[in-house]
LOPA-745348 format. One line per 10 residues: number of its first residue (from 1); their letters; for each residue x, y, z of C-alpha. Coordinates in steps of 0.25 Angstrom, whole numbers. Layout:
N
NUM> a> X:Y:Z | ...
% end
This chain:
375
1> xxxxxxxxxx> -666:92:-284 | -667:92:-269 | -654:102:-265 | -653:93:-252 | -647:82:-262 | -631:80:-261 | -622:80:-275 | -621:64:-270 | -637:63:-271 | -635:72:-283
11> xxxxxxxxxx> -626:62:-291 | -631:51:-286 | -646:53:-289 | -642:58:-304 | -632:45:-305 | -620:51:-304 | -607:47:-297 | -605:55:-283 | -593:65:-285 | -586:57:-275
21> xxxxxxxxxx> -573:49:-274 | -561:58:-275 | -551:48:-282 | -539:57:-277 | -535:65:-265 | -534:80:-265 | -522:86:-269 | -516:101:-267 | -507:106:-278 | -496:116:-276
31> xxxxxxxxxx> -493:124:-288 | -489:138:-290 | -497:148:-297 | -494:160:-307 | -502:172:-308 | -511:173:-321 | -520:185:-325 | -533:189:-324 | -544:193:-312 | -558:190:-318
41> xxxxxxxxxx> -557:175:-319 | -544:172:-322 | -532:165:-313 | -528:178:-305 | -512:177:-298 | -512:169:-285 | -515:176:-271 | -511:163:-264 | -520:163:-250 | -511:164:-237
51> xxxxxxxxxx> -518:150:-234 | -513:142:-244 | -526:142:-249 | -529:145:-263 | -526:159:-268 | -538:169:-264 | -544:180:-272 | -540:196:-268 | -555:200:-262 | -563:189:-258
61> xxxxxxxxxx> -578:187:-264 | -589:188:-254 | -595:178:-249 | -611:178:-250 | -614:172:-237 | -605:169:-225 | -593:160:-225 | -598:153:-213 | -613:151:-219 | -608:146:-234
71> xxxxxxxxxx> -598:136:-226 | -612:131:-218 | -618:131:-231 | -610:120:-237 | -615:106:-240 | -607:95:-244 | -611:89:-258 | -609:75:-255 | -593:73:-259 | -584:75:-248
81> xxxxxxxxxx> -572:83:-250 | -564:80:-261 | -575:71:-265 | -576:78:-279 | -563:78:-283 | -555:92:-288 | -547:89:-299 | -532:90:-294 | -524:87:-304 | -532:90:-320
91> xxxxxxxxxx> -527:86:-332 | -530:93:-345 | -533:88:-360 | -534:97:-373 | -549:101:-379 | -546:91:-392 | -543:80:-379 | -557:81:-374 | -564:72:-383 | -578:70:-380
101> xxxxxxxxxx> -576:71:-363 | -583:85:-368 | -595:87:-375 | -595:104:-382 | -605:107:-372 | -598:102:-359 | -594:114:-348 | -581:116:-347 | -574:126:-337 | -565:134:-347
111> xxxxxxxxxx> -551:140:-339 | -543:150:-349 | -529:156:-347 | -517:161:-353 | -513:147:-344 | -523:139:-352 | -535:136:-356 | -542:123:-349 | -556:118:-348 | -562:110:-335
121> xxxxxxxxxx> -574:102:-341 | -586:102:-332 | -587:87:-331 | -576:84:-327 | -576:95:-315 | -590:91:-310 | -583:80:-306 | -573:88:-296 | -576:101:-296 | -561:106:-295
131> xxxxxxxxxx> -549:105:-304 | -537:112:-297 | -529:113:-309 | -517:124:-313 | -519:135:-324 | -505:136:-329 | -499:137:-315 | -511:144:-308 | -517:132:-299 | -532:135:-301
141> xxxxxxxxxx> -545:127:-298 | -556:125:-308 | -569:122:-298 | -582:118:-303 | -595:117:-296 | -604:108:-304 | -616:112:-293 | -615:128:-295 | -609:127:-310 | -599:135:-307
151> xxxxxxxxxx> -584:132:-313 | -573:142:-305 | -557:144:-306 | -550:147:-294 | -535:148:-291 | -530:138:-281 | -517:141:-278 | -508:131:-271 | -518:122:-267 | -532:114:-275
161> xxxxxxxxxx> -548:115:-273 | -556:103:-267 | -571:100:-268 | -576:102:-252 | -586:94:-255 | -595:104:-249 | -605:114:-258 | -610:127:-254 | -622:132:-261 | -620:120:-270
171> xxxxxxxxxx> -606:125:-273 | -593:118:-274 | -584:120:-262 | -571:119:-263 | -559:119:-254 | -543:123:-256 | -536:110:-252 | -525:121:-244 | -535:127:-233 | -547:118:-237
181> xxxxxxxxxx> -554:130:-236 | -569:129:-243 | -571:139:-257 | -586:138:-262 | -582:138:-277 | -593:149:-283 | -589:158:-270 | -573:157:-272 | -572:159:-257 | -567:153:-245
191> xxxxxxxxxx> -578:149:-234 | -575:141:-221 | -575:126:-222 | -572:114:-212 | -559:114:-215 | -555:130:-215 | -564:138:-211 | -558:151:-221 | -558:162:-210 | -559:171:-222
201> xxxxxxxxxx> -564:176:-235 | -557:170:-247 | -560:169:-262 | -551:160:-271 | -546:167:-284 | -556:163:-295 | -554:161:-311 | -566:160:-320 | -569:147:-328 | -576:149:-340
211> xxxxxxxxxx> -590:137:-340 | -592:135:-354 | -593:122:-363 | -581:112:-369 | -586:117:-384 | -583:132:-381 | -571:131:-372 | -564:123:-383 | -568:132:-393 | -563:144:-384
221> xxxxxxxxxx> -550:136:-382 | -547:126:-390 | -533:125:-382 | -540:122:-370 | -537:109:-359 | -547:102:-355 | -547:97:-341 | -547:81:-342 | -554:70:-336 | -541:62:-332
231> xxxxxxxxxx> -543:69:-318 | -539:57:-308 | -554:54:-305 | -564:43:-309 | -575:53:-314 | -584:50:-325 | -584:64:-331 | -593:60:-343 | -605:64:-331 | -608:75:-325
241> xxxxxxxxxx> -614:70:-311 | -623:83:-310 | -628:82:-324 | -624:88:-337 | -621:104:-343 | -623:99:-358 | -632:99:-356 | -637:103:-342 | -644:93:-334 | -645:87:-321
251> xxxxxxxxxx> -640:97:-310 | -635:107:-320 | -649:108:-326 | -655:122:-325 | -667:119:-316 | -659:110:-306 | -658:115:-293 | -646:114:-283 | -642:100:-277 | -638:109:-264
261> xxxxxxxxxx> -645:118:-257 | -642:133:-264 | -642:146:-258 | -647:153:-267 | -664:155:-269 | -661:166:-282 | -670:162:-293 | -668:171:-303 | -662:159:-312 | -664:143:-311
271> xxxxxxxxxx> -651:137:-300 | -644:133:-311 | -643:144:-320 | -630:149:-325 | -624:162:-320 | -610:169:-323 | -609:174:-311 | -598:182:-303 | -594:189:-291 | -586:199:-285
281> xxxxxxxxxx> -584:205:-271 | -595:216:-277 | -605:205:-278 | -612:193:-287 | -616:195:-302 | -623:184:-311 | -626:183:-327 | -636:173:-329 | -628:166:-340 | -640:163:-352
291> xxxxxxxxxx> -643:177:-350 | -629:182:-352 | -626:172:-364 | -638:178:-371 | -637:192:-369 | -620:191:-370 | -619:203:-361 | -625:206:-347 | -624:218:-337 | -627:218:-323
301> xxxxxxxxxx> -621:221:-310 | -611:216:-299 | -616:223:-287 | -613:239:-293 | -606:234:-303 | -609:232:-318 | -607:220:-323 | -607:214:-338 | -608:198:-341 | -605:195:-356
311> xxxxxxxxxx> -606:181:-363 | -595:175:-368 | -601:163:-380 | -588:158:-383 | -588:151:-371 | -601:152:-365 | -597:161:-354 | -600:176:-348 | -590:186:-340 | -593:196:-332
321> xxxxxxxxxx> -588:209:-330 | -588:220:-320 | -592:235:-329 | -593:246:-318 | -591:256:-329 | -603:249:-339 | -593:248:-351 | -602:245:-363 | -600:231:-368 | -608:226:-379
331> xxxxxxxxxx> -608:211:-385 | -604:209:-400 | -600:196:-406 | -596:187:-393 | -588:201:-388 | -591:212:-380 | -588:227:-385 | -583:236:-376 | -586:252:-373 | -574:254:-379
341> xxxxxxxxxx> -577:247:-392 | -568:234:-390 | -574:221:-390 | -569:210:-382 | -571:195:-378 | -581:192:-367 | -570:188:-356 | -560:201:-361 | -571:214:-356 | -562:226:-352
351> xxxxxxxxxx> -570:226:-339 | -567:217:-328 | -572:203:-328 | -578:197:-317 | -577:183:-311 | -589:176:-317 | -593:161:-318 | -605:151:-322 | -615:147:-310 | -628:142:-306
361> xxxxxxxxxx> -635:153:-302 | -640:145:-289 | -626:145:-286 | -622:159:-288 | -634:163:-282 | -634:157:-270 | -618:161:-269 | -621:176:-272 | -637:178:-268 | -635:193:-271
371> xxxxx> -628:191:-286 | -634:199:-297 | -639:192:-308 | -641:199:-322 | -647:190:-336
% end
């Protein structure tokens, strides 16, 4: 595909209705927000931003190219601002409510917390690409970027996330609707816009969504809420404008390339390949995601850092861990034994987990050009 087309070109020429056409205005919540645990992808206690902003992390994660250059980077993607509509106000059904609006093999977006347990279905998000939504009484946003294939959690304090309707690298931008200040979704930082021009370097705080499919979420938990259709808006969420995960075709087929022009010329694997990636203010690391899922357990580094990647089956899923003093870890029936002769579940390592999601590696590659990449 040209990468001069446009999303409108995009949807237009596979027949698809143009993500345009917000049904309703914009709206900023107040809510308070109560602390819960975690720090490796889970909802960390507010640090609410002296802007009224949303609530910015400790150390802020650097940026790969200037703040000024990204910002000249940016292209619009054919919707206006608010032209692809966050959700603002989500309503929630039980798994056994579903019905058939989910086949077994449909990506979901899997949230789990001493909170609750809820599940964002992929087709409905490609529709709006934000759902500001509260996690017990933590106000958070569930982003996802149907362009990069990347689904992210951020706290959002007092205020929502809109859809800029700008795209860096082919990457959602979003805005907070307090300072209107731009956040590229994969970098979780702040750069300057047209309506703030963020003076300094800001990351939001990030949680970690788990990409899997409907079948295994709700196996997994049974419990869960499913995030509904009834959202306020006349989409038709039976289609997915780009094409289809079950399976994949169209834009997320494995040799299609970007609709935008990428910033990244890494060929080590095909644009849309799937990496769990993360990154840290050390540096950029990537698990090619087959790889990982047939050899259940990878090592690598993150800068000087050991690192270890382990598979997850239940849902589909790899985490990432930081090993500095190479702890042994061996895989044995869907856990993981540790040195000290424990074994524990994929997500529970006694090292420290981190911050680690799905992505196209055109994406992540283009983002962080000196990332590590270990299959």
């Amino acid at each position: 595909m040209d990468g001069g087309l446009n999303r409108r070109s995009f949807l237009a020429a596979t027949g698809a209705t143009a993500l345009a056409g917000c049904l309703g205005g914009p709206g900023a919540e107040a809510a308070t927000s109560t602390p819960t645990a975690g720090s490796d992808g889970t909802i960390e206690a507010p640090t609410e931003s002296s802007r009224g902003g949303p609530p910015t992390a400790g150390a802020p994660l650097p940026l790969p190219f200037d703040p000024a250059d990204l910002r000249d980077r940016a292209v619009s993607g054919g919707p206006a601002k608010d032209g692809i509509p966050a959700i603002d106000d989500p309503s929630f059904v039980s798994a056994d409510e579903v019905g058939d609006a989910l086949d077994p093999g449909d990506p979901v977006f899997g949230l789990a917390t001493d909170a609750g347990v809820k599940a964002y279905p992929q087709n409905i998000l490609v529709w709006h690409e934000i759902c500001n939504d509260t996690i017990g009484e933590t106000p958070v946003s569930v982003t996802y970027c149907p362009l990069t294939g990347t689904a992210m959690g951020f706290r959002r304090g007092t205020t929502t996330f809109g859809v800029s309707g700008r795209l860096v690298n082919n990457n959602l931008i979003m805005y907070d609707r307090a300072t209107e200040t731009w956040w590229p979704q994969i970098l979780a930082t702040a750069i300057p816009g047209p309506w703030n021009e963020a003076p300094d370097t800001r990351s939001l705080q990030e949680f970690r969504l788990v990409w899997t499919t409907w079948k295994r979420w709700r196996s997994a938990h049974p419990g869960t809420q499913v995030l509904s259709r009834d959202t306020g808006f006349a989409k038709n969420y039976d289609r997915d404008p780009y094409g289809a995960f079950n399976p994949r075709s169209g834009y997320y087929a494995p040799e299609a390339v970007p609709i935008f022009p990428s910033l990244s010329d890494d060929d080590r694997r095909p644009p849309k390949h799937v990496v769990i990636a993360g990154r840290t203010t050390d540096g950029a690391v990537a698990f090619d995601k087959a790889a990982l899922r047939d050899a259940t357990l990878l090592e690598g580094h993150l800068a000087e850092t050991p690192v270890v990647a382990v598979y997850d089956d239940t849902l589909d899923t790899g985490y990432v861990y930081r090993n500095p003093e190479a702890v042994s870890i061996e895989p044995r029936d869907g856990r993981f034994v540790a040195s000290d002769g424990e074994s524990y579940p994929p997500d529970g390592l006694p090292l420290e987990r981190i911050l680690a999601f799905d992505a196209m590696w055109f994406a992540w590659s283009g983002f962080y050009p000196g990332t590590t990449l270990h299959a």
